[in-house]
C-alpha positions as CSV (number, residue, x, y, z in Angstrom):
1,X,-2.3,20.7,8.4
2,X,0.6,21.5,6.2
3,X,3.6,18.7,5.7
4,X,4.0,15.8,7.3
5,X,7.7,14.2,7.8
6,X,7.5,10.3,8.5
7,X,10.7,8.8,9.6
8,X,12.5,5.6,9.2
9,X,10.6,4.0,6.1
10,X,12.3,2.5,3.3
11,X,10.9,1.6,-0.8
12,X,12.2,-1.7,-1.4
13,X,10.7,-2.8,-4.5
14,X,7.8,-1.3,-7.1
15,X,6.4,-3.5,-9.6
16,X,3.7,-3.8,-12.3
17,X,0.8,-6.1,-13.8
18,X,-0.8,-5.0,-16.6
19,X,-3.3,-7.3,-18.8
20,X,-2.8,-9.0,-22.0
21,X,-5.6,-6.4,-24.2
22,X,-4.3,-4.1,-26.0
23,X,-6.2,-1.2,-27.8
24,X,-5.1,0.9,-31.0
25,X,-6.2,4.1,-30.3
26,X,-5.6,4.6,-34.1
27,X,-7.3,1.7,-35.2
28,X,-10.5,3.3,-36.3
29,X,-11.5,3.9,-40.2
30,X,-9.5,5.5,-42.8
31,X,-12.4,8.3,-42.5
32,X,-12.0,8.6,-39.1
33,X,-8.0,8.6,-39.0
34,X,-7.2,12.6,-39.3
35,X,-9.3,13.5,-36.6
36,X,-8.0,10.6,-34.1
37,X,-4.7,11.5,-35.0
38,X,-5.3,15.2,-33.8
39,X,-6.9,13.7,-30.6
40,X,-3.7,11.3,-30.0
41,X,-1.5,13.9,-30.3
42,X,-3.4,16.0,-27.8
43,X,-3.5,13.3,-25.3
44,X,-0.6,11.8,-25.8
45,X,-2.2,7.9,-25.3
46,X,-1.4,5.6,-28.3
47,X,-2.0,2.8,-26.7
48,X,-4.1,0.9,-23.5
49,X,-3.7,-2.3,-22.1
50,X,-7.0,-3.4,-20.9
51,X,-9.2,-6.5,-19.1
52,X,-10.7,-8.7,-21.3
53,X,-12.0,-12.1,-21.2
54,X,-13.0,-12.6,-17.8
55,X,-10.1,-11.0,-16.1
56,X,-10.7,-8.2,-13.3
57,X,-8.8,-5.8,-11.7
58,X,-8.0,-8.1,-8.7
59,X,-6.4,-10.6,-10.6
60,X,-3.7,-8.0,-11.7
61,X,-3.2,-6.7,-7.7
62,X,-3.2,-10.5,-7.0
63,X,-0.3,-11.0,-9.6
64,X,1.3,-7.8,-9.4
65,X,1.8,-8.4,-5.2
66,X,3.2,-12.3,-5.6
67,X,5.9,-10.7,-7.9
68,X,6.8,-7.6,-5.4
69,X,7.5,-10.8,-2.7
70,X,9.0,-13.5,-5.1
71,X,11.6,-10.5,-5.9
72,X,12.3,-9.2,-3.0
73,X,12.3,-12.8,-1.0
74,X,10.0,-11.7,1.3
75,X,8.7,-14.3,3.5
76,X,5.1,-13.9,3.6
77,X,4.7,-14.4,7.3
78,X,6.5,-11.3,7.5
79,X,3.7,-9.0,6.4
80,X,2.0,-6.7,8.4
81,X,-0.5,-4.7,6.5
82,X,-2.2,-4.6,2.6
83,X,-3.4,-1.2,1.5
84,X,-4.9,-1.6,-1.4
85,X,-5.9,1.7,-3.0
86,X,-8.7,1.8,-6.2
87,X,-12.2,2.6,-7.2
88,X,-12.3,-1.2,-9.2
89,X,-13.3,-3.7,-5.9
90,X,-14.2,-6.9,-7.0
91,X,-17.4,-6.6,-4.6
92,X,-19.0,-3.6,-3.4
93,X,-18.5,-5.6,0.0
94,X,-16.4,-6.9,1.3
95,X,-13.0,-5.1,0.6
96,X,-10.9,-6.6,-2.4
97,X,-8.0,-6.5,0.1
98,X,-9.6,-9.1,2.5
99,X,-10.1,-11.0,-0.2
100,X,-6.5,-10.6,-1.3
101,X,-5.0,-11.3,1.6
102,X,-6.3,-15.0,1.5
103,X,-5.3,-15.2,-2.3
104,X,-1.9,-14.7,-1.7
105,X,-2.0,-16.4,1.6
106,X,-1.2,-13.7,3.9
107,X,-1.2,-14.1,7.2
108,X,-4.6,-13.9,9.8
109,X,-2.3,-11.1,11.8
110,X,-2.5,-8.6,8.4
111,X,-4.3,-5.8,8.8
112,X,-5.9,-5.5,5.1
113,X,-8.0,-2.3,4.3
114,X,-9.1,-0.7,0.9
115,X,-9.1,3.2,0.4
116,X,-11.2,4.7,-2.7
117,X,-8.8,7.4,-4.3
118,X,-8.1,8.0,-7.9
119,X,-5.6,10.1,-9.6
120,X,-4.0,10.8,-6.2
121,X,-4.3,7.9,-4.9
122,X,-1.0,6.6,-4.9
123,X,0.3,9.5,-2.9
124,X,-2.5,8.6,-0.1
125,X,-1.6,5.1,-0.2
126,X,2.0,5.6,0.2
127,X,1.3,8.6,3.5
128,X,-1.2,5.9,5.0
129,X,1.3,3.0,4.3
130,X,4.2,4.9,5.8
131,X,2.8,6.4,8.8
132,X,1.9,2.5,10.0
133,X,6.2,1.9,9.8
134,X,7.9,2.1,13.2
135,X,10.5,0.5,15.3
136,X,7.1,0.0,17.3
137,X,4.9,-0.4,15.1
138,X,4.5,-2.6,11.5
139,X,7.6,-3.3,9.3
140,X,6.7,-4.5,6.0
141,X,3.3,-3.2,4.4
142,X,2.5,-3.6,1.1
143,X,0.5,-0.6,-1.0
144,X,-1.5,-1.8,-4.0
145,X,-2.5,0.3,-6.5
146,X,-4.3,1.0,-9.8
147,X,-7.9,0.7,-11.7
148,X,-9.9,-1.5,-13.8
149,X,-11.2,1.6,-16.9
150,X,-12.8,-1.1,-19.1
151,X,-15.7,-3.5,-19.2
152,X,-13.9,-6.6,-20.3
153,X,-15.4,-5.5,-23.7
154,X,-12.7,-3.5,-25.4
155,X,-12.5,-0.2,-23.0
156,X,-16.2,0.5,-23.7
157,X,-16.1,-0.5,-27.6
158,X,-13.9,2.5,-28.0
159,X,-15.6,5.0,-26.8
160,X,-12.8,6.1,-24.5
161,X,-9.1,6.9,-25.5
162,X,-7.3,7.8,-22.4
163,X,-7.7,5.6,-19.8
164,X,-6.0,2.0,-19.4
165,X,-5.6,-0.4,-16.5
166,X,-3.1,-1.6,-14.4
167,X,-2.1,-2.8,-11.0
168,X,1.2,-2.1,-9.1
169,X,2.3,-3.4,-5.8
170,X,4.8,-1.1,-3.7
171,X,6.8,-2.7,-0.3
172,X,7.6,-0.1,2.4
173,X,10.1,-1.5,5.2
174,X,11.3,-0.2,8.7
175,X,14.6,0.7,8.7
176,X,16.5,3.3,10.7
177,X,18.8,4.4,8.0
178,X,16.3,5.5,5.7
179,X,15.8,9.5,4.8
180,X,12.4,11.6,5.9
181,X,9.6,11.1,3.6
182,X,7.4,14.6,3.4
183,X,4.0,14.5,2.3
184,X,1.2,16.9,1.9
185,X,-2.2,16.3,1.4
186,X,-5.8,18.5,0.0
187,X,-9.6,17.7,-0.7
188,X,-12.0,20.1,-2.5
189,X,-15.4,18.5,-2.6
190,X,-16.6,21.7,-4.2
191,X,-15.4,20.0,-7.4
192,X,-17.0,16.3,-7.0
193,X,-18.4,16.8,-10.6
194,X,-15.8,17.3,-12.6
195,X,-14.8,13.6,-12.6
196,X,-18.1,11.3,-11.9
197,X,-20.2,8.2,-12.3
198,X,-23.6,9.6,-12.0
199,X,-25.0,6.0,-11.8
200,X,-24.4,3.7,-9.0
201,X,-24.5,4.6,-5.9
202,X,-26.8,5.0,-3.2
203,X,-27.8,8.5,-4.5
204,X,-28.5,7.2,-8.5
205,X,-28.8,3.5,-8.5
206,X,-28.2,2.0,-11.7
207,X,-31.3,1.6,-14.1
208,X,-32.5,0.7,-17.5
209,X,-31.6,4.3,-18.5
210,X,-27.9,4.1,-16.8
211,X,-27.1,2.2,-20.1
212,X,-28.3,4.2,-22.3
213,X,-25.9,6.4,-24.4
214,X,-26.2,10.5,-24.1
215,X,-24.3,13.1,-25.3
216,X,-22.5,14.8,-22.7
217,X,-21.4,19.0,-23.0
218,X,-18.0,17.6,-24.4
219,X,-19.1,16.5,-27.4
220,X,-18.3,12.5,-26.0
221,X,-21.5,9.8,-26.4
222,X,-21.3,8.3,-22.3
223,X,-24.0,6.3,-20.7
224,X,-24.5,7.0,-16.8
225,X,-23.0,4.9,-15.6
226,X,-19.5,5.8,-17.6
227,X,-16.9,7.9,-16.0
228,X,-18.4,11.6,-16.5
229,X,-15.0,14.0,-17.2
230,X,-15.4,18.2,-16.7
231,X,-12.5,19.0,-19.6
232,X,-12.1,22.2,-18.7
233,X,-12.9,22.1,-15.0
234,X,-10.2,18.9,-15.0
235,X,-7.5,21.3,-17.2
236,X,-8.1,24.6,-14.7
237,X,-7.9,22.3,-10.8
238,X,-4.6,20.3,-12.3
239,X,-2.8,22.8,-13.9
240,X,-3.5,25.3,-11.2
241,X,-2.8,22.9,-7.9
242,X,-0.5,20.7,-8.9
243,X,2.2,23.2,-9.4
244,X,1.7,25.0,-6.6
245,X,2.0,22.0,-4.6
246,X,5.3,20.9,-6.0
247,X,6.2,24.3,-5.4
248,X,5.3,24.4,-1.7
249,X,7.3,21.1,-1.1
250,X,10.1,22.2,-3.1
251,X,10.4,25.1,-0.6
252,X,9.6,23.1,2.4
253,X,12.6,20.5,2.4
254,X,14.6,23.4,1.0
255,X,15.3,21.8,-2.6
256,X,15.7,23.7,-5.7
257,X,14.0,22.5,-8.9
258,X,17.1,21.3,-10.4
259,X,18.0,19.4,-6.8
260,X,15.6,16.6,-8.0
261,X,16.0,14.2,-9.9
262,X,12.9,13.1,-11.0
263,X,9.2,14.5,-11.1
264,X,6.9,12.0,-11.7
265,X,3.3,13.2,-11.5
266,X,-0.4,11.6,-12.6
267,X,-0.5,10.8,-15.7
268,X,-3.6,12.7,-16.8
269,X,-3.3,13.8,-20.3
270,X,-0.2,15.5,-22.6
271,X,-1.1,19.2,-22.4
272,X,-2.0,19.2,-18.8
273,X,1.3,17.3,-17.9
274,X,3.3,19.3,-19.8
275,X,1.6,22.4,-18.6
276,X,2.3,21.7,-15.2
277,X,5.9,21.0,-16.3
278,X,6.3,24.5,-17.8
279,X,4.9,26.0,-14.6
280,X,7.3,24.5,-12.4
281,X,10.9,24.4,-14.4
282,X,13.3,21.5,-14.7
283,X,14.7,19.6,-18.1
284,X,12.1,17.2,-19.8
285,X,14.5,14.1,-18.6
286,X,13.7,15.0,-15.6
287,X,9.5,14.2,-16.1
288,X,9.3,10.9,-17.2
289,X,5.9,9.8,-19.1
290,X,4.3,6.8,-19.2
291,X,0.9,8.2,-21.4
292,X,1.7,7.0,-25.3
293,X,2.0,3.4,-24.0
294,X,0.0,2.8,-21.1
295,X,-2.6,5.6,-21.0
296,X,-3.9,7.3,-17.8
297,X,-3.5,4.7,-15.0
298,X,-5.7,6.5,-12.7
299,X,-4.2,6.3,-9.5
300,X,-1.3,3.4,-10.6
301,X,-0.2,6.0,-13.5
302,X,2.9,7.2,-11.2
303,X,4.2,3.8,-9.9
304,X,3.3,2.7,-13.7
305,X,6.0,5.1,-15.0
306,X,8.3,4.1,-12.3
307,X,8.2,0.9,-13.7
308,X,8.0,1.9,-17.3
309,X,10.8,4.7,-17.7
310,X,12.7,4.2,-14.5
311,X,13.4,0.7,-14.0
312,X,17.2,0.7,-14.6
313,X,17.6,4.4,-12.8
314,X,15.7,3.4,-9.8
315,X,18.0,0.1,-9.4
316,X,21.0,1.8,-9.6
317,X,21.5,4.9,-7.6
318,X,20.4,7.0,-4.9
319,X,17.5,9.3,-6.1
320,X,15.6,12.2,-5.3
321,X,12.0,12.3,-5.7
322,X,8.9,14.4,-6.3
323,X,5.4,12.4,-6.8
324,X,2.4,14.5,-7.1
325,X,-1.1,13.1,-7.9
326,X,-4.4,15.4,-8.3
327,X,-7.7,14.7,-9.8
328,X,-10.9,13.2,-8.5
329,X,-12.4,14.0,-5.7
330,X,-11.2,17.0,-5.6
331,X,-7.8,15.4,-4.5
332,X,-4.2,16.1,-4.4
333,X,-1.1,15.0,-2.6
334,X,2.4,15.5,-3.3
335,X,5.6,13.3,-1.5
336,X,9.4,14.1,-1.4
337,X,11.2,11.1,-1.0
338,X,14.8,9.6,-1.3
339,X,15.4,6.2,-2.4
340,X,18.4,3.9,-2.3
341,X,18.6,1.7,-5.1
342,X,15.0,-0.6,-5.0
343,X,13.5,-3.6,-6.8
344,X,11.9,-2.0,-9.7
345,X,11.5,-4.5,-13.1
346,X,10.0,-3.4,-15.8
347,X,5.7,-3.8,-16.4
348,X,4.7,-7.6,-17.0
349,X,1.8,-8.8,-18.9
350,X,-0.1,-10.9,-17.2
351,X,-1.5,-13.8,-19.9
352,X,-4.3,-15.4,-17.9
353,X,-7.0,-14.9,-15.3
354,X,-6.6,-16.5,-12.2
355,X,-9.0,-19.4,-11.5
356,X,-10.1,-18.8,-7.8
357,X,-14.0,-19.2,-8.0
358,X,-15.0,-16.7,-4.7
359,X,-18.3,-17.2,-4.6
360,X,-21.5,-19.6,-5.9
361,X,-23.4,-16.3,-6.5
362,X,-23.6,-15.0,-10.2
């Protein structure tokens, strides 16, 4: 289909929920410590906030959404629409966002609908958000975004070092004023593989074996019902598609590289980031990270850095945007956008579940 301009919607505020956990990913024995070390510099992920103790992925978009509208003074009545955009629902029916929109007491009249994307998620969400905005049409819609990696045990007792979780909630407002947002979107299904949970689904219900531990081509123990990662597969689709997509937006709004002023892009791993990067030009200022302290977000990983490295820029002046996600699915998507100066505080930690019981059923 090519680009897509939608006209006439404005970022107001980004903010982000992460949970109290926190995992080492050097905190392994002194035996153990040369190899990790290799391994962290590779990746790039230090560190991972992650669930524990009872708390859920939910709880963060709960959290992470009161905050957007506490900041912003949004009156709640004033909401149109909830997008909420993961591959963590707190039931496999009914949506998470139905159940959200009670928790924070929405509105009946919001129109609440989940959409399962990963590492381009965010993209998706903000194109599906956006192209509901008119003078005509909704005015305030809020995107949340972001994935629950862990088991409430400790990411898998370790077995994983990339992936952390978070929640962020973005508000998108009518207004008249506001510059053209251009996105383009892809799906290869050739390459559902290369990031998978076997186990699960309607295909591979989970059984007594989906628990058990096997070693995978990679060299990594996973049971089958783990996230299954394709390295090589993963390195060849990101480093290969998300360039060229920057590339062909670049060329479609008629920007050069330097014209930008920031490139923030899924937050898979260190080389492939940086790889992609190289590919497409521009100063290392101008690629913010977010990977040593958070890990990969899945799909929150570009709002997360937003949030993380950007909070003060993002406040203060007009900026220039490229956000590109890529990864599961096959999936990519890549938006230009201009911003005035938006909400934007800095990642908060929230301490403690929240205490809604939703169902007698356990």
């Amino acid at each position: 289909m090519g680009v897509v301009r939608l006209d006439h919607v404005a970022v107001r505020g980004i903010t982000t929920a992460v949970p109290p956990g926190r995992m080492d990913n050097l905190a392994v024995p002194p035996e153990q410590l040369a190899q990790r070390e290799r391994l962290v510099r590779n990746v790039g992920v230090r560190w991972r906030p992650y669930c524990a103790a009872g708390m859920i992925f939910s709880d963060l978009a709960q959290h992470a959404a009161q905050t957007l509208l506490d900041g912003l003074a949004w009156d709640k009545s004033s909401i149109d629409a909830l997008i909420l955009v993961t591959q963590s629902p707190e039931f496999t029916i009914p949506a998470t966002s139905i159940i959200l929109q009670h928790r924070l007491g929405l509105p009946l009249g919001t129109s609440a609908f989940d959409i399962n994307l990963g590492c381009s998620g965010y993209t998706y969400g903000i194109f599906n958000a956006a192209a509901l905005v008119g003078e005509h049409r909704f005015r305030r819609v809020l995107v949340l975004v972001g994935d629950q990696a862990s088991s409430n045990d400790g990411l898998d007792n370790g077995r994983d070092i990339l992936f952390g979780d978070a929640c962020t909630a973005t508000a998108l407002e009518y207004d008249p004023q506001a510059q053209p947002i251009c996105f383009e979107g892809f799906s290869d299904g050739s390459g559902y593989e290369a990031i998978i949970i076997p186990h699960g689904g309607k295909r591979y219900p989970s059984n007594d074996s989906s628990r058990q531990p096997r070693l995978c081509a990679d060299g990594v123990m996973r049971r089958a019902d783990d996230v299954w990662l394709d390295g090589p597969a993963i390195l060849t689709f990101s480093t290969l598609r998300a360039p060229e997509a920057i590339r062909r937006m670049l060329s479609h709004v008629g920007k050069g590289v330097d014209d930008i002023d920031y490139y923030v892009v899924h937050q898979a791993n260190r080389m492939i980031n940086n790889t992609i990067r190289q590919k497409v030009g521009g100063s290392v200022e101008q690629w913010p990270s977010s990977l040593e302290h958070y890990g990969n977000t899945s799909s929150a990983s570009i709002p997360v850095t937003i949030s993380s490295q950007l909070s003060a820029a993002a406040q203060a002046r007009r900026l220039q945007w490229i956000l590109c996600g890529f990864g599961i699915g096959l999936s990519w998507g890549t938006l230009y956008l201009q911003t005035e100066p938006f909400y934007a505080p800095e990642p908060f930690v929230l301490e403690h579940r929240y205490d809604f019981q939703p169902t007698r059923i356990s």
